[in-house]
ZAVEXGU-956896 format. One record per atom (N, C-alpha, C): residue in three letters; x, y, z. Coordinates in nm, 3 decimals. Layout:
N
+---------+---------+---------+---------+
! residuo !      c1 !      c2 !      c3 !
+---------+---------+---------+---------+
!     Ala !       X !       Y !       Z !
...
+---------+---------+---------+---------+
// end
This chain:
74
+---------+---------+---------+---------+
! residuo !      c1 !      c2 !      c3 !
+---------+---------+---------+---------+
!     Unk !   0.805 !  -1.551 !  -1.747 !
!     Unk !   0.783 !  -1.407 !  -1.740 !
!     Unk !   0.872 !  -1.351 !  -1.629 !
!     Unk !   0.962 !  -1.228 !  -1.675 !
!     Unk !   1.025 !  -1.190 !  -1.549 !
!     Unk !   0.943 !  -1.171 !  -1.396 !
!     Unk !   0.993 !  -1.124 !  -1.325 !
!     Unk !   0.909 !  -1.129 !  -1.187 !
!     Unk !   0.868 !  -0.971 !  -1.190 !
!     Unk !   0.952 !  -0.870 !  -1.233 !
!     Unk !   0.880 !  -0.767 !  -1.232 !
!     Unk !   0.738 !  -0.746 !  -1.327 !
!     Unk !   0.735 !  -0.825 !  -1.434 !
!     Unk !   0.616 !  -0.801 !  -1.541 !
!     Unk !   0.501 !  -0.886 !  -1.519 !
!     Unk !   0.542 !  -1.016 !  -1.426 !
!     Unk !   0.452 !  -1.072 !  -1.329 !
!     Unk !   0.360 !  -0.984 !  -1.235 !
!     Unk !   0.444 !  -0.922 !  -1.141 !
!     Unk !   0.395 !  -0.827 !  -1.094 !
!     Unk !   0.267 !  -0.671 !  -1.110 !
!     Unk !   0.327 !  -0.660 !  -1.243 !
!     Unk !   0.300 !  -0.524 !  -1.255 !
!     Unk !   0.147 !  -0.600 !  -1.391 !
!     Unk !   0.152 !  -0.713 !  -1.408 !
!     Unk !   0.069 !  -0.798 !  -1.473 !
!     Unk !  -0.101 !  -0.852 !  -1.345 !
!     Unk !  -0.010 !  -0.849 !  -1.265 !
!     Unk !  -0.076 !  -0.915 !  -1.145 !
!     Unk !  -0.138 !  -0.783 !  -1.062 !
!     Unk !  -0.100 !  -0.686 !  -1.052 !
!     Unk !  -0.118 !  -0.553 !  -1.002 !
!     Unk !  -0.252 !  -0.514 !  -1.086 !
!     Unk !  -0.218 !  -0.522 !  -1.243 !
!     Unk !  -0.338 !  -0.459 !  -1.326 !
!     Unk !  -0.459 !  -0.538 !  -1.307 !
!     Unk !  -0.444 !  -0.672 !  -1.309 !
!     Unk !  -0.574 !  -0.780 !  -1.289 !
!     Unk !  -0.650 !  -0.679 !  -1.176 !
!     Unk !  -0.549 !  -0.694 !  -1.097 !
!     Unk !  -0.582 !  -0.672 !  -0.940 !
!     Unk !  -0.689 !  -0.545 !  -0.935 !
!     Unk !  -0.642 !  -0.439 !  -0.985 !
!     Unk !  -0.744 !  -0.321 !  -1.015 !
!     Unk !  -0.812 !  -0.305 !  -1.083 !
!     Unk !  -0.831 !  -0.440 !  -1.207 !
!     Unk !  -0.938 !  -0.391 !  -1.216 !
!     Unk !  -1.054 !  -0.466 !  -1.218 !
!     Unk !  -1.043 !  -0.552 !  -1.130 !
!     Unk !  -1.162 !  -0.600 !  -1.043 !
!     Unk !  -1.221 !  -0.494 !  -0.960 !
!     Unk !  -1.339 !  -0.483 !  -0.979 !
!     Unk !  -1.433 !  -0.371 !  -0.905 !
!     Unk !  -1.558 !  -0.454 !  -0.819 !
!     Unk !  -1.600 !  -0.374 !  -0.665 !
!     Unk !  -1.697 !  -0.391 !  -0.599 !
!     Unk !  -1.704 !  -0.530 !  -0.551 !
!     Unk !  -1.810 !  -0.568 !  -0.571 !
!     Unk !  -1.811 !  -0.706 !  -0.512 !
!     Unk !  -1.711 !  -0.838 !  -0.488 !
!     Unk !  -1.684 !  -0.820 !  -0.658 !
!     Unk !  -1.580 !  -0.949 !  -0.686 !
!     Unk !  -1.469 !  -0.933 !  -0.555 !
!     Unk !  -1.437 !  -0.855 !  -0.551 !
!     Unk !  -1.308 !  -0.762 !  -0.462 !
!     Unk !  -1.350 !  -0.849 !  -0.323 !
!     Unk !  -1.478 !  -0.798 !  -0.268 !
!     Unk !  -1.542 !  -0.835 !  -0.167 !
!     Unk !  -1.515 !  -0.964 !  -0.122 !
!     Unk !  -1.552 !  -1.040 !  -0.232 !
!     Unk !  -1.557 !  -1.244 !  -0.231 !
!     Unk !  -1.422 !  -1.258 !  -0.238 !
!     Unk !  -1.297 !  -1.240 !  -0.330 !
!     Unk !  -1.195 !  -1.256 !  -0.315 !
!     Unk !  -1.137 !  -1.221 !  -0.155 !
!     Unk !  -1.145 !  -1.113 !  -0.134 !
!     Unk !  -1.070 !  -1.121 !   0.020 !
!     Unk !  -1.112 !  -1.182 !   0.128 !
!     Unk !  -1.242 !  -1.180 !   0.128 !
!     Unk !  -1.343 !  -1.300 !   0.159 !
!     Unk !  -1.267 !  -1.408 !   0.237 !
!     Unk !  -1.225 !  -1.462 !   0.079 !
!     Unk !  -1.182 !  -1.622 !   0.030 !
!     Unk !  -1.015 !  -1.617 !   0.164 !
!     Unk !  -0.963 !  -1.512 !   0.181 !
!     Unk !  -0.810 !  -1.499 !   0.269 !
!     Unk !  -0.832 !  -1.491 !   0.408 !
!     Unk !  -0.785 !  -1.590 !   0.449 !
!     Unk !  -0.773 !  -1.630 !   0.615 !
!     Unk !  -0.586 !  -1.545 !   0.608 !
!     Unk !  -0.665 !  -1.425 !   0.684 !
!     Unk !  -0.552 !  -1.354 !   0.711 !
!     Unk !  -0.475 !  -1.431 !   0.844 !
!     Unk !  -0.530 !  -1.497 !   0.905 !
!     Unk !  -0.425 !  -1.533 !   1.029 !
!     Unk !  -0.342 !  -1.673 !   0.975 !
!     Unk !  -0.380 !  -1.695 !   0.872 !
!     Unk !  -0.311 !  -1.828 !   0.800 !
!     Unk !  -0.183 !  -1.767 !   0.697 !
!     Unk !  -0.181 !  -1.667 !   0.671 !
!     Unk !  -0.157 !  -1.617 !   0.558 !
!     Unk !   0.024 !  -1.513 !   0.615 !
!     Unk !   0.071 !  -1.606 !   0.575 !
!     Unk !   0.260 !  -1.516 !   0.579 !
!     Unk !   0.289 !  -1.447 !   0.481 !
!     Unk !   0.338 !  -1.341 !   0.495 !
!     Unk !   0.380 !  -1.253 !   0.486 !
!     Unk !   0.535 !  -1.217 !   0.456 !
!     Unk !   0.638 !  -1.247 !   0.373 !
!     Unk !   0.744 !  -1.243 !   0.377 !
!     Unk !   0.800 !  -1.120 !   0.330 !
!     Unk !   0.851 !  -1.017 !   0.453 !
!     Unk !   0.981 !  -0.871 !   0.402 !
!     Unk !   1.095 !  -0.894 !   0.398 !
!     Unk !   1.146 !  -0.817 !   0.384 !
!     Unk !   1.298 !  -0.824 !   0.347 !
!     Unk !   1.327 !  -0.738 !   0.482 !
!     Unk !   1.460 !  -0.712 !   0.485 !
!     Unk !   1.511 !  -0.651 !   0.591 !
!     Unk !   1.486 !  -0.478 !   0.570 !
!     Unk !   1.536 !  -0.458 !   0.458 !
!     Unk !   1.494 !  -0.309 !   0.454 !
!     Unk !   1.329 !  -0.277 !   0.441 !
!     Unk !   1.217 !  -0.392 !   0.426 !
!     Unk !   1.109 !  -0.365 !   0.428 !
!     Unk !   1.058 !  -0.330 !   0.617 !
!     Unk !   1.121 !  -0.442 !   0.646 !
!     Unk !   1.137 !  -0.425 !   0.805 !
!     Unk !   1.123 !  -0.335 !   0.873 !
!     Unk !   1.282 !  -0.237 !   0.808 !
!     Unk !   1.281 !  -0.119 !   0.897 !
!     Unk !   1.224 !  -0.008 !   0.809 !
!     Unk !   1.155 !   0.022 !   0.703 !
!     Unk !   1.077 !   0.073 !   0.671 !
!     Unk !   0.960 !   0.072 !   0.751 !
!     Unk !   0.920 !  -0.040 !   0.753 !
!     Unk !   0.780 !  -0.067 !   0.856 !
!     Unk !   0.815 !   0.012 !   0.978 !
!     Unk !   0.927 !  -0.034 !   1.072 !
!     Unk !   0.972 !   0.039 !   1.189 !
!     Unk !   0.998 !   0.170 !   1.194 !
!     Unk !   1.044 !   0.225 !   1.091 !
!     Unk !   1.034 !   0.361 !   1.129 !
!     Unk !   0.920 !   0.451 !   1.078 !
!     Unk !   0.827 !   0.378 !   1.002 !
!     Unk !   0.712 !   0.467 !   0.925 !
!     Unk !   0.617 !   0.441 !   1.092 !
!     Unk !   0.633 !   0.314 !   1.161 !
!     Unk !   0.570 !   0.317 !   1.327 !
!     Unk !   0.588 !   0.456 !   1.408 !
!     Unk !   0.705 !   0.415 !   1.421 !
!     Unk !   0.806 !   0.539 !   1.498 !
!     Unk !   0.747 !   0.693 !   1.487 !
!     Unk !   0.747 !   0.702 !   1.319 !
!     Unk !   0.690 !   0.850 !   1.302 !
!     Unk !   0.543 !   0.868 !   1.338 !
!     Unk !   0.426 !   0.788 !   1.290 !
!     Unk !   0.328 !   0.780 !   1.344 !
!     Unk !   0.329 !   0.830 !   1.498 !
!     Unk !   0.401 !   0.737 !   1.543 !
!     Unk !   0.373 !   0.763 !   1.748 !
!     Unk !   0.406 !   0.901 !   1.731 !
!     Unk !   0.519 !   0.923 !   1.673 !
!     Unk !   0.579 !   1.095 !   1.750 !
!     Unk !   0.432 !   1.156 !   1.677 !
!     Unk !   0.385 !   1.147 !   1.595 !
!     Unk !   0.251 !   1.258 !   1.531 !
!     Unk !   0.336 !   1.322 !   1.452 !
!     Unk !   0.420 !   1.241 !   1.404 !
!     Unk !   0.438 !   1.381 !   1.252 !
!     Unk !   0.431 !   1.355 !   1.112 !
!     Unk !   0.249 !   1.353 !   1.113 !
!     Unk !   0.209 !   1.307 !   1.003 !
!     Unk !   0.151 !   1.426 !   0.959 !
!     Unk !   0.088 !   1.414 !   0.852 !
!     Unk !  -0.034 !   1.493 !   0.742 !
!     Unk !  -0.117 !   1.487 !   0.756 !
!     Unk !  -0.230 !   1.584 !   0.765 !
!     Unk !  -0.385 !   1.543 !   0.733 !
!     Unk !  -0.417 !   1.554 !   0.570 !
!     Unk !  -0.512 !   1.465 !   0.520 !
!     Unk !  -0.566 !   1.439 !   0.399 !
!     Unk !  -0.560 !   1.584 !   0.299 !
!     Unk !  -0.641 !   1.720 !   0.397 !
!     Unk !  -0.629 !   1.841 !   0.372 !
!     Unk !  -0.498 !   1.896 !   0.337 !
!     Unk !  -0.441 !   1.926 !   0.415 !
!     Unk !  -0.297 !   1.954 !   0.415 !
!     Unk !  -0.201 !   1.879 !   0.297 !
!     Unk !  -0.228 !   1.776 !   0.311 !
!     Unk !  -0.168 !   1.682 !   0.179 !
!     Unk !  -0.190 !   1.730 !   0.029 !
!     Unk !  -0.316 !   1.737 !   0.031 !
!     Unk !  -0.327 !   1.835 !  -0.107 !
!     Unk !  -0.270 !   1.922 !  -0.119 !
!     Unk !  -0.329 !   2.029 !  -0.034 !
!     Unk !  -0.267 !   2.215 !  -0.041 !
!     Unk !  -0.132 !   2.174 !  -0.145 !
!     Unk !  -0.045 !   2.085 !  -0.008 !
!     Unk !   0.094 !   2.097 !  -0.035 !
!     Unk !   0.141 !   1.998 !  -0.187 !
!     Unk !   0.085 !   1.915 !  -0.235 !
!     Unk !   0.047 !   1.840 !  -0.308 !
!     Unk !   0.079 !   1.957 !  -0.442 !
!     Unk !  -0.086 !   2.010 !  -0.439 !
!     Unk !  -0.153 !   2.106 !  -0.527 !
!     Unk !   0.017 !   2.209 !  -0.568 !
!     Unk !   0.041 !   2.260 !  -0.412 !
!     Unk !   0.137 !   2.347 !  -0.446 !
!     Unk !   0.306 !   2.326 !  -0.508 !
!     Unk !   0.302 !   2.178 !  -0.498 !
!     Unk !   0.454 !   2.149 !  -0.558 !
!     Unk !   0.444 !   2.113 !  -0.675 !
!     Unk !   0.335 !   2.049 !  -0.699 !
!     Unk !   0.270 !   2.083 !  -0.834 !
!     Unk !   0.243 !   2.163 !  -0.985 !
!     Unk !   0.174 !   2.251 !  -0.928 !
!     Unk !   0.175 !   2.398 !  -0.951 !
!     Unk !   0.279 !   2.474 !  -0.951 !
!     Unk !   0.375 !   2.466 !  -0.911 !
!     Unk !   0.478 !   2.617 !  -0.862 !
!     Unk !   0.467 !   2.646 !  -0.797 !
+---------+---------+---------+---------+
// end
């Protein structure tokens, strides 16, 4: 199976496990055991989505809609 249809195969499982099951599965993950491999442009994605955080120039949940709603809409 290609790796993208793997994915997007593995994504659907993924959602639609509901409530509990969800619960026991993550459960089951020793996050401090568990690597993590990015790529370089995932990297500095990570680094600069940091960056913006610190300065505060984010969205509130509210605001997200409005503007959401309004590009939306017209």
């Amino acid at each position: 199976m290609e790796a993208n249809n793997l994915r997007y195969s593995l994504l659907d499982k993924l959602i639609s496990i509901r409530g509990q099951k969800i619960n026991e599965l993550i459960g089951n993950i020793d996050i401090e055991k568990t690597e993590i491999k990015v790529t370089d442009a995932q990297k500095q994605m990570l680094i600069n989505s940091e960056e913006i955080i610190r300065k505060g120039n984010t969205i509130n949940d509210e605001n997200l809609n409005e503007e959401e709603s309004k590009w939306l809409n017209g």
